[in-house]
DSSP file (Angstrom, degrees, kcal/mol; ACC not computed):
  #  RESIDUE AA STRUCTURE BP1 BP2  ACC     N-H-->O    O-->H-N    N-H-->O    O-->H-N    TCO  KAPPA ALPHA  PHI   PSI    X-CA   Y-CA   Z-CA
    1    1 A X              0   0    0      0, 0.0     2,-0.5     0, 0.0     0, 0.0   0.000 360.0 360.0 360.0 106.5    0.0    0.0    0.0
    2    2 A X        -     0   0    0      0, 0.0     2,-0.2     0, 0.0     0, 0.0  -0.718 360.0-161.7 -82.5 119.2    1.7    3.4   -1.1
    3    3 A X        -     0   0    0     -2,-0.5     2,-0.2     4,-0.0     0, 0.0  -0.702  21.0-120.9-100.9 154.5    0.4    6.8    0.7
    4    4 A X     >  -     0   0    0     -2,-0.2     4,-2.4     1,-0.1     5,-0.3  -0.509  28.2-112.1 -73.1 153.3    1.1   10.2   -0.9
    5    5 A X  T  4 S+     0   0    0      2,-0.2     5,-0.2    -2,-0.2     4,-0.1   0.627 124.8  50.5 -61.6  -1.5    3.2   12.7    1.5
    6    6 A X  T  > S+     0   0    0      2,-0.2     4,-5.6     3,-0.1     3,-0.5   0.934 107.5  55.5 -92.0 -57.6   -0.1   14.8    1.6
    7    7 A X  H  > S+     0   0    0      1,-0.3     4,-1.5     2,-0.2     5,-0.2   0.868 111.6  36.8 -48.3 -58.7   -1.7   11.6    2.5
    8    8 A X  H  X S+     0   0    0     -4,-2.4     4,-0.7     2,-0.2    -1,-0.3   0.542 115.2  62.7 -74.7   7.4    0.6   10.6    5.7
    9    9 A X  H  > S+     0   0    0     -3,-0.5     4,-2.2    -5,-0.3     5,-0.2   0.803 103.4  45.2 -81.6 -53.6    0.5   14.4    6.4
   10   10 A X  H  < S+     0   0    0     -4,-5.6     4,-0.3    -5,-0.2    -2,-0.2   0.883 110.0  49.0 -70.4 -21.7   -3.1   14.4    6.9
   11   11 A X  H >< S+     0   0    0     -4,-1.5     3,-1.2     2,-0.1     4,-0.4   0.954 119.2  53.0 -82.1 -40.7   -3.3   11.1    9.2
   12   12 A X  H >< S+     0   0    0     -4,-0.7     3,-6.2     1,-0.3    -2,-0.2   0.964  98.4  51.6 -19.1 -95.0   -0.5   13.1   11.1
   13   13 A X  T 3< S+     0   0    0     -4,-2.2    -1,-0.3     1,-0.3    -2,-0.1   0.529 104.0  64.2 -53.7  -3.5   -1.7   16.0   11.5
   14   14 A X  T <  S+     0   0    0     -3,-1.2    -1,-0.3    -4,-0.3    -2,-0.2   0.653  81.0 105.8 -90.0 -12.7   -5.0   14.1   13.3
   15   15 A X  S <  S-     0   0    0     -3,-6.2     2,-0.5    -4,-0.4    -3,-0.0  -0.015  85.4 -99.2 -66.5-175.3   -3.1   12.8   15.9
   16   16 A X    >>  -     0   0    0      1,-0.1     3,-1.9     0, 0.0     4,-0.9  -0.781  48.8 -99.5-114.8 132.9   -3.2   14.1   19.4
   17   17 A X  H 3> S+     0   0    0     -2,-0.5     4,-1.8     1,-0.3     3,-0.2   0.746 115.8  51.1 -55.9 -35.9   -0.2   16.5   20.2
   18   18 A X  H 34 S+     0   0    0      1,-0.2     4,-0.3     2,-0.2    -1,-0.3   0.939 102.3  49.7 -70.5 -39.2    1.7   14.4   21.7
   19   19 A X  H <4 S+     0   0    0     -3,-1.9     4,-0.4     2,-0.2    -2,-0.2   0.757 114.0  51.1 -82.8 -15.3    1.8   11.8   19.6
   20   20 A X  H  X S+     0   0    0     -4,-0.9     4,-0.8    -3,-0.2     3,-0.4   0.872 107.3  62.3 -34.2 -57.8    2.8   14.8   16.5
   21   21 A X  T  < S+     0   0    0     -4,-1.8    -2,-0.2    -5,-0.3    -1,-0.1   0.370 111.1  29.0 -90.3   8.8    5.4   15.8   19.0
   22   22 A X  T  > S+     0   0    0     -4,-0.3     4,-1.8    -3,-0.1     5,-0.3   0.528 117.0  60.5-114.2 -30.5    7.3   12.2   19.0
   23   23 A X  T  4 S+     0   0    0     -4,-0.4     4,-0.4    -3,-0.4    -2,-0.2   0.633 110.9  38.4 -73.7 -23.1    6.3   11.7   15.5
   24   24 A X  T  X S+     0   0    0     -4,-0.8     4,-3.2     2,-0.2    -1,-0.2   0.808 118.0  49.3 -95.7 -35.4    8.3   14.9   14.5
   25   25 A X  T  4 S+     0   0    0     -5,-0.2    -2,-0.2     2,-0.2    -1,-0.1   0.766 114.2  45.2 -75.1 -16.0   11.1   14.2   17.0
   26   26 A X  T >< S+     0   0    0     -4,-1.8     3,-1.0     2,-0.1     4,-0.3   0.871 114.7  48.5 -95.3 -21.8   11.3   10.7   15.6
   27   27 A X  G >> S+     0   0    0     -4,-0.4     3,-2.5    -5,-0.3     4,-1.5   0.996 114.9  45.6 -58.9 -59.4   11.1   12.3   11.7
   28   28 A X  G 3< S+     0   0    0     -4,-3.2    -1,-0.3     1,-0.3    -2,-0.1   0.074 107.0  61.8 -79.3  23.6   14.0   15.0   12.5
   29   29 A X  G <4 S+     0   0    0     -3,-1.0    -1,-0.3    -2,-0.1    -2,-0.2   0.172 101.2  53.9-114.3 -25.2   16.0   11.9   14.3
   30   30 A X  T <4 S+     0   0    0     -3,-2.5     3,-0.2    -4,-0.3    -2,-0.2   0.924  85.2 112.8-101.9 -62.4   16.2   10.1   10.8
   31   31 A X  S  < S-     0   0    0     -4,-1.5     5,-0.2     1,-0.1    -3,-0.0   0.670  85.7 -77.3 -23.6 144.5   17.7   13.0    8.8
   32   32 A X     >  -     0   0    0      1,-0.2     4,-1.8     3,-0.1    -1,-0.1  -0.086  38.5-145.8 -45.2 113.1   21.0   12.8    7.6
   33   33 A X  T  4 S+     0   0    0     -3,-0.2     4,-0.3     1,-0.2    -1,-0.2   0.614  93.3  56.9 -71.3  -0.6   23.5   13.2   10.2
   34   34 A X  T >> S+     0   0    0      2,-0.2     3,-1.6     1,-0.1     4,-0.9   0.971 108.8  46.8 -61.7 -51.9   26.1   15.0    8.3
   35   35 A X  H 3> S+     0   0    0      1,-0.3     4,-2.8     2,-0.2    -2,-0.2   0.742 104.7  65.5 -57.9 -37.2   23.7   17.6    7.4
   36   36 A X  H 3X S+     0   0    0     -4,-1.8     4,-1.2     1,-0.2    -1,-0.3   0.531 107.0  47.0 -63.6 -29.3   22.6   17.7   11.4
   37   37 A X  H <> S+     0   0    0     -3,-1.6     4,-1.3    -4,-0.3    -1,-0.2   0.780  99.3  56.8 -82.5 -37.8   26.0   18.9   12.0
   38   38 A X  H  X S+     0   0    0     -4,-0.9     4,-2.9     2,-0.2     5,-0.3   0.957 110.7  52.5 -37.7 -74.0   26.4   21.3    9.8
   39   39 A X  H  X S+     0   0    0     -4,-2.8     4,-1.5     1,-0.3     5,-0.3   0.808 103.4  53.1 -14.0 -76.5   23.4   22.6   11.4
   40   40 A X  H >X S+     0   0    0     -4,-1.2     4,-1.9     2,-0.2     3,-0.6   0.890 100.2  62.7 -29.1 -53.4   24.7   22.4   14.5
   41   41 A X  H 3X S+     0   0    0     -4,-1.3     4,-3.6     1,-0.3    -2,-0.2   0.953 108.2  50.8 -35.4 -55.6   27.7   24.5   13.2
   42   42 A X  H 3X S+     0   0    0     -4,-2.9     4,-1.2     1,-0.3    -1,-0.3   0.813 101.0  48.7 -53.8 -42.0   25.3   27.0   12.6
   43   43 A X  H <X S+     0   0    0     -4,-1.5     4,-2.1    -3,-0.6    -1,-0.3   0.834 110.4  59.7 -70.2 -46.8   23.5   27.4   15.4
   44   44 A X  H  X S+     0   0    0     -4,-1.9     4,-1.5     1,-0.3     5,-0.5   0.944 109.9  50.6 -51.9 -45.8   27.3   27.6   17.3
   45   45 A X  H  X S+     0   0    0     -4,-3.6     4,-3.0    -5,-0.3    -1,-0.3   0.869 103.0  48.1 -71.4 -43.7   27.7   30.1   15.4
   46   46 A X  H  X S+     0   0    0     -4,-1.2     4,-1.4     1,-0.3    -2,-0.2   0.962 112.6  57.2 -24.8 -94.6   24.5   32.1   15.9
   47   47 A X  H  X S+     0   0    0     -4,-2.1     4,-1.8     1,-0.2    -1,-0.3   0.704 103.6  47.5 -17.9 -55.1   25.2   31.7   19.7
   48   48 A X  H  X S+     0   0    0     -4,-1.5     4,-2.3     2,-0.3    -2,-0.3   0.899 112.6  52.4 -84.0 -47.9   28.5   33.1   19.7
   49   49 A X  H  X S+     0   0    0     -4,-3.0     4,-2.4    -5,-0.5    -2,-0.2   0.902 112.3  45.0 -56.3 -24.7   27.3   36.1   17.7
   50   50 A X  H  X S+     0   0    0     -4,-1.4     4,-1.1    -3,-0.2    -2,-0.3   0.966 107.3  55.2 -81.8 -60.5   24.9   36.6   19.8
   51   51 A X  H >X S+     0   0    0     -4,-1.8     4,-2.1     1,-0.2     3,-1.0   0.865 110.9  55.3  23.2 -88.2   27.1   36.2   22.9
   52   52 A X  H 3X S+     0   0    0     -4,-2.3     4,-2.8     1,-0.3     6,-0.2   0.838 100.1  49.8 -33.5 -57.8   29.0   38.8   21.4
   53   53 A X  H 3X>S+     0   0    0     -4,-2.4     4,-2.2    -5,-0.2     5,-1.4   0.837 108.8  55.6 -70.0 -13.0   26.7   41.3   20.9
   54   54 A X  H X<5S+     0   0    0     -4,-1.1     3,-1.1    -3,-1.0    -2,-0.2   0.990 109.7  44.9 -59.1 -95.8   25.7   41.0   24.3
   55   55 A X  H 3<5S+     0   0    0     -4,-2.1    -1,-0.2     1,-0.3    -2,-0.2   0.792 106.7  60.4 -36.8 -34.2   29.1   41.5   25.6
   56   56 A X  H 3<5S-     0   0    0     -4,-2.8    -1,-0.3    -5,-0.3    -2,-0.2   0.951 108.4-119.3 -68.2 -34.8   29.9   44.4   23.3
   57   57 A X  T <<5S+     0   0    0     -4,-2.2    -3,-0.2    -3,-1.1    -2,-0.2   0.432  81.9 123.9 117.8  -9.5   27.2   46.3   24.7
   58   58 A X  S   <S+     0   0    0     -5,-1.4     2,-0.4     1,-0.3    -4,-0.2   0.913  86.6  29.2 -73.6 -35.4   25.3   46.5   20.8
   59   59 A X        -     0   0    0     -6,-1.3    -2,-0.4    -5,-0.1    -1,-0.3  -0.995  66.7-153.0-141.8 162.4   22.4   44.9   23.1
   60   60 A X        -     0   0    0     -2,-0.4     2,-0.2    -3,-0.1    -6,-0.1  -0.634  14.3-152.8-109.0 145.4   20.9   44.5   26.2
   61   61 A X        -     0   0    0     -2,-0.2     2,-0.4    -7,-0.0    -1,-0.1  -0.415  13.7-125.6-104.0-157.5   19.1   41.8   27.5
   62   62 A X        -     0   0    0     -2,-0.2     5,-0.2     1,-0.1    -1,-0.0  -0.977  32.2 -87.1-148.5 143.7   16.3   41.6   30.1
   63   63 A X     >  -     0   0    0     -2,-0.4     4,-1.3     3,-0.1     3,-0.3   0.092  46.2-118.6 -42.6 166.2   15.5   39.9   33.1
   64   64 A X  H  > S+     0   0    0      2,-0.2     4,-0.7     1,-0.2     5,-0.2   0.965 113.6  48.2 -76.2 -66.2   13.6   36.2   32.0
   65   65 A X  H  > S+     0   0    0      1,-0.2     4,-1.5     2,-0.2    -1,-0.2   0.745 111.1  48.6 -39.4 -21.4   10.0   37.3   34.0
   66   66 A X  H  >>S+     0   0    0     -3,-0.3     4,-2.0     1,-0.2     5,-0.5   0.890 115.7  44.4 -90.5 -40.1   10.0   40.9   32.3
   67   67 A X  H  <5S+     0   0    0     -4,-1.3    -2,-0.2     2,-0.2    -1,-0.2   0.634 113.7  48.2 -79.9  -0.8   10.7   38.8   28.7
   68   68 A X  H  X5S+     0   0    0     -4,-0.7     4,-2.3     3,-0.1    -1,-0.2   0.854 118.1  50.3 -87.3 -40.7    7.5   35.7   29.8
   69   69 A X  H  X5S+     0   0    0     -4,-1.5     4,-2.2     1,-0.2     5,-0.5   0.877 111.8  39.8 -47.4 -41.0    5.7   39.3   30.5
   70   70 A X  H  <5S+     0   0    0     -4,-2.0    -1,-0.2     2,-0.2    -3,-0.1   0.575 119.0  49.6 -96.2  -7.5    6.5   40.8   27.1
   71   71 A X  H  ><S+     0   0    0     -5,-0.5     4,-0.9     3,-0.1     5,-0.3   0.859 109.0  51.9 -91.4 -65.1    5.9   37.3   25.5
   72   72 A X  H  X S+     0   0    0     -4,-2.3     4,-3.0     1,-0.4    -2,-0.2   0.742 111.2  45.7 -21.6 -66.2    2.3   36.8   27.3
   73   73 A X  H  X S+     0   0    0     -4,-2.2     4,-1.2     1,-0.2    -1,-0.4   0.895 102.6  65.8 -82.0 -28.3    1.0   40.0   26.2
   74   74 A X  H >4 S+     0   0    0     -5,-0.5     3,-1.3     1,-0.2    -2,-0.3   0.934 115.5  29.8 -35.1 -70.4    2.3   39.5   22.7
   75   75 A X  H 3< S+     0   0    0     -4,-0.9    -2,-0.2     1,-0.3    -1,-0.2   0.602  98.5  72.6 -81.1  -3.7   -0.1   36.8   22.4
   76   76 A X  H 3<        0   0    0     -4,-3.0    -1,-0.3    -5,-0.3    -2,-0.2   0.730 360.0 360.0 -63.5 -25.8   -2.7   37.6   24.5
   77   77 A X    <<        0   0    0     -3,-1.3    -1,-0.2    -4,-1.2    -2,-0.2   0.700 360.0 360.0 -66.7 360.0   -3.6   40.7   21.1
């Protein structure tokens, strides 16, 4: 029996959020691990730029409650 990607996307996407959320970890678990490193690389990189600007002073962060606040009313509009 052959399904279309559309076809397992929709019996997916019926599932119960949890069982999407393993189904997704177990999909982005198969990918090629070279590529998954690269990836990683990136992300390192990202991080340290970010890092940086933080330490230069180009930006400032904010406490972690003021930033749940600032998230909260974001989605609460």
């Amino acid at each position: 029996m052959n399904f279309t990607v559309e076809q397992i996307a929709e019996e997916a996407l019926s599932l119960p959020s949890e069982a999407r959320a393993l189904l997704a970890d177990r999909l982005v678990e198969s990918l090629d691990p070279l590529e998954d490193g690269y990836i990683r690389q990136l992300w390192a990189a990202e991080a340290r730029a970010r890092r940086d600007d933080v330490r230069s002073g180009a930006i400032k962060t904010i406490p972690g409650p003021e930033a749940l606040e600032r998230v909260r009313k974001s989605v609460e509009r």
